[in-house]
PLY file of the C-alpha trace (Angstrom):
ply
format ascii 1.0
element vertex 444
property float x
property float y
property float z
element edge 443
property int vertex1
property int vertex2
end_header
0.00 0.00 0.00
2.71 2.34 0.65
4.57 1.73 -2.51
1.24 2.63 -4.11
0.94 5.79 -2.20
4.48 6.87 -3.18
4.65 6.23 -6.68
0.86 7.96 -7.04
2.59 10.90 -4.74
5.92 10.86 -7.54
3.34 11.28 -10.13
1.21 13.78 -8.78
4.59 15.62 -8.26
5.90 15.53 -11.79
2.69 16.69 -13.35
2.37 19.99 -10.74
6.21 20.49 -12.01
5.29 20.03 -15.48
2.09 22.05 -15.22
4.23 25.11 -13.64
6.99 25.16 -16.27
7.14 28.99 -17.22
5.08 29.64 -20.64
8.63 30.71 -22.31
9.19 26.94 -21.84
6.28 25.76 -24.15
6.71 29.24 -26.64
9.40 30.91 -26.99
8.68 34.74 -26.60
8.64 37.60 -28.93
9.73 40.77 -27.13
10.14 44.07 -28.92
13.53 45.84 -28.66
15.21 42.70 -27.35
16.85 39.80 -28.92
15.69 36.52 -27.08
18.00 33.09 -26.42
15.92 29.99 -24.68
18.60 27.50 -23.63
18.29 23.81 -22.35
20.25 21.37 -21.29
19.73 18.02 -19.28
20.61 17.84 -15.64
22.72 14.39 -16.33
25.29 16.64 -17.47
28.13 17.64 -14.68
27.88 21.39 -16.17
24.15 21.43 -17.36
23.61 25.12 -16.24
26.33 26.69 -18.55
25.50 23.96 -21.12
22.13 25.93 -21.03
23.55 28.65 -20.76
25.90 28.43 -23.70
22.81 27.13 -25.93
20.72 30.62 -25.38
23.53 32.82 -25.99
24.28 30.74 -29.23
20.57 31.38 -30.24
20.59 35.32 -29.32
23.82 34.82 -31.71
22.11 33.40 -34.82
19.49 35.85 -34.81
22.33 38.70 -35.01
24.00 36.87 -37.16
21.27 36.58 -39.73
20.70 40.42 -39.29
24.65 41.17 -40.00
25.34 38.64 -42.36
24.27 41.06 -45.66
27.72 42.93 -44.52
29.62 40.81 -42.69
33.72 38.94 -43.99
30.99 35.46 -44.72
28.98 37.61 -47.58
31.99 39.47 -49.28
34.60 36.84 -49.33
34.38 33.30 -50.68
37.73 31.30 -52.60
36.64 28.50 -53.95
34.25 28.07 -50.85
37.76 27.71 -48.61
36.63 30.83 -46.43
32.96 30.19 -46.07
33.60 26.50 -44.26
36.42 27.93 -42.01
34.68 30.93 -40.81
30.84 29.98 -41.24
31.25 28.36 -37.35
34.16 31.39 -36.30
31.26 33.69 -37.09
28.69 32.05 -34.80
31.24 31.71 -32.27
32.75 34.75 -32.00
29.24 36.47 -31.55
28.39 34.10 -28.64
31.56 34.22 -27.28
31.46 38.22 -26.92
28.27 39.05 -26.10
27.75 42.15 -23.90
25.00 43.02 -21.49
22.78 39.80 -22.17
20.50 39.35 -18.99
19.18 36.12 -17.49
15.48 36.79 -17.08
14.24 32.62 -15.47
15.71 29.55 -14.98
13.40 26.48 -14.59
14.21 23.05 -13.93
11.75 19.96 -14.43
14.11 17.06 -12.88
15.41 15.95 -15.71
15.98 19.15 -18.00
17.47 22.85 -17.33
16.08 25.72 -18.67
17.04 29.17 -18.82
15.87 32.57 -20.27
18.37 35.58 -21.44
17.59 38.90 -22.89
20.12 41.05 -25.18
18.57 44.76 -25.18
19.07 45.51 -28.66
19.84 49.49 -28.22
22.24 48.32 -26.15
24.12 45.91 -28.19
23.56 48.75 -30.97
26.03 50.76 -29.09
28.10 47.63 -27.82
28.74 46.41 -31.16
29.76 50.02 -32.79
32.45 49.87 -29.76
33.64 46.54 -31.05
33.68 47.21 -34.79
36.43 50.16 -33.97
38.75 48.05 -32.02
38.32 45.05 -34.64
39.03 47.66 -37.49
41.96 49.09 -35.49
43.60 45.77 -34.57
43.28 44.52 -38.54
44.59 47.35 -40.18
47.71 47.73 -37.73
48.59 44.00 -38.64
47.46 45.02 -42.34
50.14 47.95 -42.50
52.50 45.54 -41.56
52.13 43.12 -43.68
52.20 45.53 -46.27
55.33 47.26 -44.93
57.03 43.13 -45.18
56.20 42.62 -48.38
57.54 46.25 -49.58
60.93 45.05 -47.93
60.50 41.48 -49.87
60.01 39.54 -46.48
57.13 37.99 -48.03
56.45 35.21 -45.34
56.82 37.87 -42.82
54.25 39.33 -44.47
52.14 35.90 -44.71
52.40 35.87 -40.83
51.10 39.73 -40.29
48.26 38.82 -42.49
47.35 35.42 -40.58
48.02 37.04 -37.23
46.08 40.07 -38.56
42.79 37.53 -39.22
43.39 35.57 -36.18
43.15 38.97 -34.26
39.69 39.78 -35.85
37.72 36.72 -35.11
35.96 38.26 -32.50
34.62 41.02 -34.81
34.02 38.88 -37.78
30.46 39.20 -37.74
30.67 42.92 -38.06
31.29 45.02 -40.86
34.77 46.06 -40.67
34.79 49.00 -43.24
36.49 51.81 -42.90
38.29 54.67 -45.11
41.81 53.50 -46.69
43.53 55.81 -49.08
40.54 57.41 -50.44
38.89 54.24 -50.78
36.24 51.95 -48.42
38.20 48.98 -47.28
36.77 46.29 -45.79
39.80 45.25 -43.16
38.52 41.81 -42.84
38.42 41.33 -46.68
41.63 42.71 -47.48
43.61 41.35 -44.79
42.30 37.52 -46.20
42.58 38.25 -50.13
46.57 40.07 -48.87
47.25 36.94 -47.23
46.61 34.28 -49.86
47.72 36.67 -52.48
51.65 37.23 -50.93
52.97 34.95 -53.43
50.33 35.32 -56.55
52.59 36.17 -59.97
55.77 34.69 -58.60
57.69 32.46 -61.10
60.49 30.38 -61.30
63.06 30.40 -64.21
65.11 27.71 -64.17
68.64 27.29 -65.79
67.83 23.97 -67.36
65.35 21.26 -67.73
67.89 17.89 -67.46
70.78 17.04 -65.78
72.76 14.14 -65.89
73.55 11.81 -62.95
75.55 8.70 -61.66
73.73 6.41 -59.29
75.63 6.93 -55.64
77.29 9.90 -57.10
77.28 13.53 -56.94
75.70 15.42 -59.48
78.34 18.58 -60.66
75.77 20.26 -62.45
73.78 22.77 -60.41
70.04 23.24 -60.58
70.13 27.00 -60.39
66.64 28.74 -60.37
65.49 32.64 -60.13
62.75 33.84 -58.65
60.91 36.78 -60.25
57.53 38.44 -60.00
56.59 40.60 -62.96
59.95 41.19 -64.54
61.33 41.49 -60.68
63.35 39.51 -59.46
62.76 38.43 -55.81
65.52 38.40 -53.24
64.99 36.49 -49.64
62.59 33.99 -50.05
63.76 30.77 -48.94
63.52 28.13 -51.54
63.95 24.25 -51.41
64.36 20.92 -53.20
63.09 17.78 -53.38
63.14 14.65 -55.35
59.51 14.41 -56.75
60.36 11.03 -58.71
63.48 8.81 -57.72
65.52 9.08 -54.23
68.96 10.97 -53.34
69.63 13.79 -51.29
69.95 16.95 -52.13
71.39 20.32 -50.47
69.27 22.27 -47.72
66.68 24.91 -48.73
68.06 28.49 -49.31
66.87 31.77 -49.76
67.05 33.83 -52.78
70.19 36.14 -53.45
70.27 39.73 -54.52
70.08 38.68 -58.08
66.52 36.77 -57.00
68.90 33.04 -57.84
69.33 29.96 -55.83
71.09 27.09 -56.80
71.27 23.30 -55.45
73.07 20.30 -55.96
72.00 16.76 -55.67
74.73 15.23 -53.14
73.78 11.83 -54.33
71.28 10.13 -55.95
70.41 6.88 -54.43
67.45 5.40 -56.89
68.07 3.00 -60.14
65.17 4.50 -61.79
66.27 5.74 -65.61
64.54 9.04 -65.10
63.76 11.48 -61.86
62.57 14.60 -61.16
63.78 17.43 -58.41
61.19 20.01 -57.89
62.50 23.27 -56.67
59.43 25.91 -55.01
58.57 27.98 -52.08
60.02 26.45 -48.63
56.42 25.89 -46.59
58.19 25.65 -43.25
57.07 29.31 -42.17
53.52 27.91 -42.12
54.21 26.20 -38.97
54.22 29.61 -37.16
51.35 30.53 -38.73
47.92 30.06 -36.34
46.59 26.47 -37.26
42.86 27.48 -38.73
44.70 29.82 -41.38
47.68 27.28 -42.28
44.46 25.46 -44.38
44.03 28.19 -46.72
47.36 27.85 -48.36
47.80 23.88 -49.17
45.67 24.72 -52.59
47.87 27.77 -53.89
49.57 27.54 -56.75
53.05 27.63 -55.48
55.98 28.61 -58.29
57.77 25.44 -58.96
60.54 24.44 -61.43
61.07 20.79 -62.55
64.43 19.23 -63.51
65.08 15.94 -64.32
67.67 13.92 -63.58
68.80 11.25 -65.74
70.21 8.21 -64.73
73.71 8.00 -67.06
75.57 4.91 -65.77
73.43 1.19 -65.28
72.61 -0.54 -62.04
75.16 -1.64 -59.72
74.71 -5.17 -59.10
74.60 -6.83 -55.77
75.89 -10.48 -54.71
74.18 -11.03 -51.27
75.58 -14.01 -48.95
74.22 -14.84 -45.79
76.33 -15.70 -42.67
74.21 -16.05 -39.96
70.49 -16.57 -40.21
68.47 -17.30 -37.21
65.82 -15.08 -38.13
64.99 -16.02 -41.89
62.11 -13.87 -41.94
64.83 -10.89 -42.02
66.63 -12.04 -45.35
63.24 -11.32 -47.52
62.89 -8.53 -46.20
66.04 -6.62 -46.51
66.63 -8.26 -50.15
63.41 -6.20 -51.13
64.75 -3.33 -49.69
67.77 -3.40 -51.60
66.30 -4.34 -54.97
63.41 -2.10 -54.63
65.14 1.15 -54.74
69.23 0.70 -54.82
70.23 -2.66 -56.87
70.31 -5.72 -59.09
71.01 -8.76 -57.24
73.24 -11.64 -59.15
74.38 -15.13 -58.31
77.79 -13.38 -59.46
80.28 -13.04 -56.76
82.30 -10.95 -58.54
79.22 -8.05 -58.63
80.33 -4.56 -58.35
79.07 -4.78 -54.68
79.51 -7.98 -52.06
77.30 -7.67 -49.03
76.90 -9.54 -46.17
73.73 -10.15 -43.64
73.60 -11.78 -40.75
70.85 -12.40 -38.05
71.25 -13.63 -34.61
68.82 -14.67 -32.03
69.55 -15.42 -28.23
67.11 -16.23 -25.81
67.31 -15.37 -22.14
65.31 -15.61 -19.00
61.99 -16.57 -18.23
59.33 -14.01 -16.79
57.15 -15.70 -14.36
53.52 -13.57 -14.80
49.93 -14.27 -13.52
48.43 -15.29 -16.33
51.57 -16.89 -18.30
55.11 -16.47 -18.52
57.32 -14.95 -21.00
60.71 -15.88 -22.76
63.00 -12.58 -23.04
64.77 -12.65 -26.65
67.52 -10.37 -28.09
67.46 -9.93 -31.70
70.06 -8.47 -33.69
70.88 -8.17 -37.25
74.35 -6.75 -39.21
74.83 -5.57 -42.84
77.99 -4.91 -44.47
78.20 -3.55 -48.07
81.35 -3.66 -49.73
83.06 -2.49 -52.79
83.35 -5.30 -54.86
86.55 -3.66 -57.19
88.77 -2.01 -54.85
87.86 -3.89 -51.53
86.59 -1.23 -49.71
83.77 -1.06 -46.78
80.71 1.19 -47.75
78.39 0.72 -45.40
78.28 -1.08 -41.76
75.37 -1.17 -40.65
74.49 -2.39 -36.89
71.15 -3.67 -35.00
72.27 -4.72 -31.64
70.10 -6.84 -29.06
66.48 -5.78 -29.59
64.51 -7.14 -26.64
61.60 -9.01 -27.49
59.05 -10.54 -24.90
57.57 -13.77 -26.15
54.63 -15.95 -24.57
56.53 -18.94 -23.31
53.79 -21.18 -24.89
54.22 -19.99 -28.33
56.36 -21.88 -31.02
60.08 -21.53 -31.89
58.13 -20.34 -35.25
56.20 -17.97 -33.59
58.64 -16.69 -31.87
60.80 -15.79 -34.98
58.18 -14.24 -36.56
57.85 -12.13 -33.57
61.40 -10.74 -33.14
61.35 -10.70 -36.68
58.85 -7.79 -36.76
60.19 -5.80 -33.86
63.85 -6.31 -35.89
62.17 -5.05 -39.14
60.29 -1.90 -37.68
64.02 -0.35 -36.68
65.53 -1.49 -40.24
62.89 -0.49 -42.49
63.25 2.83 -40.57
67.17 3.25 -41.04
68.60 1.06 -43.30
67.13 3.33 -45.72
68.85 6.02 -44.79
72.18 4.61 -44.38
72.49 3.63 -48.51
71.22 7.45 -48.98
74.85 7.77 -48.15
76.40 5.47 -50.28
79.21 6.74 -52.25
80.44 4.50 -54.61
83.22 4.69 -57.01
0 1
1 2
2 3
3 4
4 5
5 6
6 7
7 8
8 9
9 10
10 11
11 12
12 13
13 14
14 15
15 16
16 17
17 18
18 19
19 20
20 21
21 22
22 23
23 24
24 25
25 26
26 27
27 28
28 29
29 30
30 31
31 32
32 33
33 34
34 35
35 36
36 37
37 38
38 39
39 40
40 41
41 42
42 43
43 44
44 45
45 46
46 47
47 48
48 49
49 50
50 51
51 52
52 53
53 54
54 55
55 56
56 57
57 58
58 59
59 60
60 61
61 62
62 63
63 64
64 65
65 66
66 67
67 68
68 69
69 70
70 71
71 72
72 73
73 74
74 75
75 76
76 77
77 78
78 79
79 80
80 81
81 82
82 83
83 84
84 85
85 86
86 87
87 88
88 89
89 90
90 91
91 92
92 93
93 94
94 95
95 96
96 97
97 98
98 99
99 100
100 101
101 102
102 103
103 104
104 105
105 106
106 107
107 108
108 109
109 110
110 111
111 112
112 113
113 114
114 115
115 116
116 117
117 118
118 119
119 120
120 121
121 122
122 123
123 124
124 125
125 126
126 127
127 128
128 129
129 130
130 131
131 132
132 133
133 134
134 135
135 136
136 137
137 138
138 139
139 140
140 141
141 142
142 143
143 144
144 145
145 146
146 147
147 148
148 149
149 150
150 151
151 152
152 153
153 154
154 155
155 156
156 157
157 158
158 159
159 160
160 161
161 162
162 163
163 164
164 165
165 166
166 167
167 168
168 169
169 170
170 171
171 172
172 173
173 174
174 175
175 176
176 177
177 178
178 179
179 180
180 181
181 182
182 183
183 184
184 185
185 186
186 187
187 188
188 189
189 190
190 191
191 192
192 193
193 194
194 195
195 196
196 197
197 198
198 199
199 200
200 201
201 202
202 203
203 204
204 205
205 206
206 207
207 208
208 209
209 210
210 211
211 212
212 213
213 214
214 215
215 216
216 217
217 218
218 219
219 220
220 221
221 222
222 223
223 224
224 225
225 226
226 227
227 228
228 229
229 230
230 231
231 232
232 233
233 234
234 235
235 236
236 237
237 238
238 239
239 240
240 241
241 242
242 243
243 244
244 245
245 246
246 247
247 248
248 249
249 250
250 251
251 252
252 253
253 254
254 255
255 256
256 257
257 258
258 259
259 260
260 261
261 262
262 263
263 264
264 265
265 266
266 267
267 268
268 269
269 270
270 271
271 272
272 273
273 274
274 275
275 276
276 277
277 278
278 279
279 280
280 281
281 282
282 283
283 284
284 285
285 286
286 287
287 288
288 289
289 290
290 291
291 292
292 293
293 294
294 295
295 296
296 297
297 298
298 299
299 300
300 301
301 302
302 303
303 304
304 305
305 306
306 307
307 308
308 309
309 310
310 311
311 312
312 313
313 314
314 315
315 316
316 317
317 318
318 319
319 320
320 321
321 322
322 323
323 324
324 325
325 326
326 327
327 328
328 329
329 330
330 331
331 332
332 333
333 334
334 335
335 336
336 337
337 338
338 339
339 340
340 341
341 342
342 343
343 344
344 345
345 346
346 347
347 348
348 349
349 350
350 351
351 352
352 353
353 354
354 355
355 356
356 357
357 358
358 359
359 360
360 361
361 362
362 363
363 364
364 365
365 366
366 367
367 368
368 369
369 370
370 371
371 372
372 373
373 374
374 375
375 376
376 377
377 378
378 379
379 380
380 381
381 382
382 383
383 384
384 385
385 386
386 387
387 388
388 389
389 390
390 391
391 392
392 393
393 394
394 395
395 396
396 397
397 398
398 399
399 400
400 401
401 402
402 403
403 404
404 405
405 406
406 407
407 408
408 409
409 410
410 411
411 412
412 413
413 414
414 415
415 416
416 417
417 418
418 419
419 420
420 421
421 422
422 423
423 424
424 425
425 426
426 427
427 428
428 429
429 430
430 431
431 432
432 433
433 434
434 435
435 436
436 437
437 438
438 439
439 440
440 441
441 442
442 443
């Protein structure tokens, strides 16, 4: 009987509670002279009331929004719809984010749901927002004039990073109209600061000395890949430049900037690949984007960076390889290292008298026993060594050197299984190095 008391007593409870939720519950209100944000959130939530409160403010935002939009950044500026996706949600955002003199009229709760009530007086905001359109067309045009000021001085990603900085320091106000007198002229900050930005290197070009060069495999190449760097007849001066093999493998000499005469030249140090033909693209160096705030770094992947092309033919033919094998407790490891060698660097032969001899071995020792709850484990040490040598004049290339990689294997697995194991740990370190060790082959 009790039971039946309380739960008729629960019930009668949640329908008074439901029958005295505030009418601005059920309806949302229409108030003149005031922009109105209803915001809910259930009480499950460890911060429901600034969930709640968060959801009204972003509602009193999308009505402004819609009202500001006609000459707001989102209506005038649009590349290839790159600026409307990243600053559709900024927009929103940055209008929730600095509101001014909102006013929290109710709060009700049912049990299971928060509700809340805010008021913006529109006069108010009116005033509030003409406040905020002069700071956010101050702070853009100082980083504006800067940028401007780089790019006169041919810093141009200095300028790049005024411009971003310059956007990234409007957010706030990007839901404004940020127009103001320039020159003689009505600039919109917000607009010009984005088209300035993505525009720094627009018209840039890259004349190159030649289109081919010709290469031996392991070699240096003594021809230089010599490129200047103009913009409208000008040449450019400062702007840091690098290479990189676009087709084929080798290394090539660091990125540098621009001299006085707008040139830079490289050299391939070696080339490392057995393909015929490669390529060595020479453009912009990107690595200034890293300082650059994140949400603007998008913008530029797309642009048409200046790029010159050389390639690099391949004049001598493939070195050939004889492999032996001294030690192979892992045979797993053989495979595997053959393909690395053939893939990129050589042509293997049964002939021991190949330009280049090299030796592999692989060891594997096993050591103590673990003793664990649920099973024990064997402790194994795998190691692998590779010697190249040159074949002709006897000489040692390469030594390379994996020493002792501990492995933990399950006691109940197989002597197979446990190979296969070590092998993979052993291969993760070699596919990661040995790679970069025959990038420095030099071979006679």
């Amino acid at each position: 009987m009790k039971k039946a008391i309380l739960i008729t007593v629960s019930a009668l409870l949640c329908s008074m509670a439901f029958a005295q939720a505030p009418s601005w519950v059920k309806s949302r209100p229409v108030v003149q002279g005031k922009y109105v944000g209803i915001g809910m959130a259930p009480t499950s939530e460890a911060d429901f009331q600034q969930i709640a409160r968060n959801n009204a403010l972003l509602e009193i935002a999308t009505q402004i929004g819609v009202k500001v939009e006609s000459s707001s950044f989102m209506q005038t500026v649009d590349v290839d719809g790159r600026s409307k996706s990243l600053f559709e949600e900024k927009v929103r955002e940055s209008v929730a984010d600095h509101l001014e003199g909102q006013e929290l009229k109710d709060s009700y709760n049912d049990g299971s749901r928060y509700y809340v009530y805010y008021e913006l007086d529109i006069r108010k905001y009116e005033k509030a927002k003409r406040e905020r359109q002069k700071r956010g067309i101050s702070l853009g045009m100082d980083y504006y004039t800067k940028g401007k000021a780089a790019e006169q001085m041919k810093n141009y990603t200095g300028a790049m990073q005024m411009y971003a900085k310059g956007l990234e320091a409007i957010e706030p106000y990007l839901y404004l109209s940020l127009v103001t007198e320039y020159e003689g002229r009505s600039f919109d900050v917000a607009t010009e600061l984005f088209n300035a930005y993505i525009n720094v290197f627009s018209g840039f070009e890259l004349i190159q000395n030649v289109t081919e060069v010709g290469a031996e495999a392991f070699k240096a190449c003594g021809e230089p890949l010599t490129v200047c760097l103009i913009k409208k007849g000008e040449v450019m001066s400062n702007v840091l430049l690098r290479a990189e093999f676009v087709s084929g493998e080798g290394e090539l000499t660091a990125p540098v900037k621009t001299d006085s005469e707008g040139v830079a030249t490289f050299y391939i140090t070696n080339l490392t690949s057995k393909q015929s033909i490669q390529a060595v693209q020479v453009s912009v160096d990107d690595s200034f984007k890293q300082a650059l705030p994140k949400s603007y770094q998008a913008l530029i992947e797309n642009l048409n960076w200046p790029t010159a092309r050389f390639n690099v033919v391949l004049m001598n033919p493939n070195y050939t390889a004889y492999l032996m094998v001294e030690g192979n407790d892992l045979e797993g490891c053989e495979r595997q290292v053959r393909s690395i060698l053939a893939n990129n660097y050589f042509e293997f032969t049964e002939d021991t008298q190949a330009k280049l001899f090299i030796t592999l071995s692989t060891k594997l020792d096993v050591g103590s026993v673990f003793k664990g709850e649920l099973y024990d484990m064997n402790e194994c040490y795998a190691s692998l060594s590779l010697r190249i040598f040159d074949n002709i004049n006897q000489t040692q290339l390469a030594d390379y050197q994996v020493n002792s990689i501990k492995v933990l294997v399950p006691a109940d697995k197989s002597e197979a299984q446990a190979k296969a194991m070590c092998t993979r740990e052993l291969m993760k370190r070699v596919n990661i190095e040995l790679p970069k060790v025959l990038k420095k082959l030099n071979i006679n």
